[in-house]
Structures are given as structure tokens and as C-alpha cells.
C-alpha positions as CSV (number, residue, x, y, z in Angstrom):
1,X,130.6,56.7,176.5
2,X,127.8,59.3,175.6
3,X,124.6,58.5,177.7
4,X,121.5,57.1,175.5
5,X,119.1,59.7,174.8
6,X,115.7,59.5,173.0
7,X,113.4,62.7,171.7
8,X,109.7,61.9,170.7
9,X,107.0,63.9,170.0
10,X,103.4,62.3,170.8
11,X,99.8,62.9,170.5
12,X,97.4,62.8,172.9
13,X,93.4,63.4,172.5
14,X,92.4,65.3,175.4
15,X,88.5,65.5,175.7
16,X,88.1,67.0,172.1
17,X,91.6,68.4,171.3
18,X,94.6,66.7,170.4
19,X,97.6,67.6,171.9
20,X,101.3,67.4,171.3
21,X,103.1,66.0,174.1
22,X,106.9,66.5,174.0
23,X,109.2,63.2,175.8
24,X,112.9,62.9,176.9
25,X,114.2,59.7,178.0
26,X,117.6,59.5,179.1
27,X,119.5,56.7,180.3
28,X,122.7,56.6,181.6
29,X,125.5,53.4,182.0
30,X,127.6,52.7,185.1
31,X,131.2,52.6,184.7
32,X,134.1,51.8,187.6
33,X,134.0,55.0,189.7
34,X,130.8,56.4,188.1
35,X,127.4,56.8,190.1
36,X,125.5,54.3,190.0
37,X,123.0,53.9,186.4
38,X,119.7,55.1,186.7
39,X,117.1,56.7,184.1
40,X,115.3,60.0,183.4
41,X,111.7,60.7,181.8
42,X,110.4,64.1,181.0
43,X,107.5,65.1,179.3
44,X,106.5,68.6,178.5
45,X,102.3,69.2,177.6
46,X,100.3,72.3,177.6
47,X,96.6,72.0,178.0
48,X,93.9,75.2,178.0
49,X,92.7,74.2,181.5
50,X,96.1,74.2,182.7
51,X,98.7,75.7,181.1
52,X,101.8,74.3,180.8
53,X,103.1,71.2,182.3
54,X,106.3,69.4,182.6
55,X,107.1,66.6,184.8
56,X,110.7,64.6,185.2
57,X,110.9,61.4,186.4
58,X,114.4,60.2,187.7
59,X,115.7,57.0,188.8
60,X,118.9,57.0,190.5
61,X,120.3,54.2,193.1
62,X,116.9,52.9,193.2
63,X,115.7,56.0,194.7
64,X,112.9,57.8,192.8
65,X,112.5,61.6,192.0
66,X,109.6,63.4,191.0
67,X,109.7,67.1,189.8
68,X,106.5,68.8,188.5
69,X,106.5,72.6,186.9
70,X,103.4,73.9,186.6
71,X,101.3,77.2,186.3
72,X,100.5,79.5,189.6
73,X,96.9,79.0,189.5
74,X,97.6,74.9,189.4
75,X,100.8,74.7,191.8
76,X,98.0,75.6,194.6
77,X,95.7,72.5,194.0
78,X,99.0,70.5,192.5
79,X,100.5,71.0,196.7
80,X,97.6,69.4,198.2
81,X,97.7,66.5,196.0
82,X,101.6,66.0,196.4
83,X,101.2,64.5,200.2
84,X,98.3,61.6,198.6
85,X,100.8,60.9,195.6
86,X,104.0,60.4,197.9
87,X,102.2,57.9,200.4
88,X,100.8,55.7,196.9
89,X,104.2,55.9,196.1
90,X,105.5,54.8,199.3
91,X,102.8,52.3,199.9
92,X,103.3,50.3,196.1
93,X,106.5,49.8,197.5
94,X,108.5,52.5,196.0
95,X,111.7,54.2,197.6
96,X,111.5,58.0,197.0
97,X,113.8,60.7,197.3
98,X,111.8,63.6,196.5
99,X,108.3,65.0,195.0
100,X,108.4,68.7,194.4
101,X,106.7,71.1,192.1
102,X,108.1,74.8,190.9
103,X,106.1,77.4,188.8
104,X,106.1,78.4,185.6
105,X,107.0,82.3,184.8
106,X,105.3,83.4,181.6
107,X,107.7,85.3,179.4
108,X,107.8,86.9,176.6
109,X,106.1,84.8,173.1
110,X,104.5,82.4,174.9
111,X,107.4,80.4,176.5
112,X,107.6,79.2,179.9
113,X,110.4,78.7,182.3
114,X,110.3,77.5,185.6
115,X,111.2,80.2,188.4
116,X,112.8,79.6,192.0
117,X,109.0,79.4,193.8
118,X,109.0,75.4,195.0
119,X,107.7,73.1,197.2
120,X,110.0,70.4,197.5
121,X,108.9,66.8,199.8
122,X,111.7,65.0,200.5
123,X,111.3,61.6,201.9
């Protein structure tokens, strides 16, 4: 069986702007032999302080992952922070696989992909 996917696009108001935010939620069902189920959430956003961002959120044998992708000038602060975000994870009771972040590469007409730069925090 095909695994449940959803595609939404929402808006946000950001300070005096609204913004487009673009969500993929994707389940996935256990079968005999199959991993066990689990989720993923990714949103994409782009904001003129930031730049782009896009973070996935994936559940898997009750074991979280977070992956961020962000801009240069942001992956900098975006490090610092990733230490204090893993140990509120970990202290709400959470069990965590990994927190990373990787940077976005401009290319050309404005699209973003993320290159091989990362920090990854595996717990």
C-alpha cells in the first residue's frame, strides 16, 4: 500500500507581510517485515530576514529527527541554538535521534537547494 501523503499550502502573517508556507506530511503503515510506522513533516518558508528555510520533522520507532536547511549567514546563529533545542527536547521527555542543519546554495532563478555543508547532533 502507497504511504498517505498530504500537500498544503498556508499563510502566515509575519510582522506586516504574509507569507506562503509550503507543508508535506507523510505517513507511512507498518506491515509484517516492514520498519516500524512513523511520520514525516516538512515545511518549506522564505522570509526577507532569513532567506529560505526548510525544516523536516521525522518520527520513526519512537525516535525523533530534526533536519533544518537554512541560509549561510543563519546556519551560524542557527548552530548555537541547536545544543539549547536538543536538551528541551530531551528534557520534555522526548527520545531523539538527531538535530542537524545544512545550507542552502543559491542557484540560478532564485531556487535553493541544500549543499553537503552540515552540522549534524546525534543523540
Amino acid at each position: 500500500p502507497e504511504k498517505p501523503k498530504w500537500f498544503a499550502t498556508l499563510p502566515l502573517e509575519c510582522g506586516e507581510e504574509i507569507i506562503e508556507i509550503e507543508v508535506e506530511i507523510e505517513g507511512s503503515r507498518r506491515r509484517p517485515g516492514d520498519e516500524p510506522s512513523g511520520w514525516k513533516f516538512e515545511f518549506l518558508l522564505e522570509l526577507k530576514s532569513l532567506g529560505p528555510v526548510r525544516v523536516s520533522v521525522e518520527m520513526r520507532n519512537g525516535r525523533l529527527g530534526i533536519d533544518f536547511s537554512v541560509t549561510a549567514s543563519i546556519n551560524e546563529r542557527l548552530d548555537g541554538a541547536l545544543p539549547i533545542l536538543r536538551d528541551r527536547l530531551l528534557a520534555s521527555g522526548l527520545q531523539l535521534d538527531h538535530v542537524s542543519t545544512s545550507v542552502f546554495k543559491a542557484e540560478s532563478e532564485g531556487e535553493s537547494r541544500a549543499s553537503q555543508v552540515r552540522l549534524d547532533i546525534s543523540v
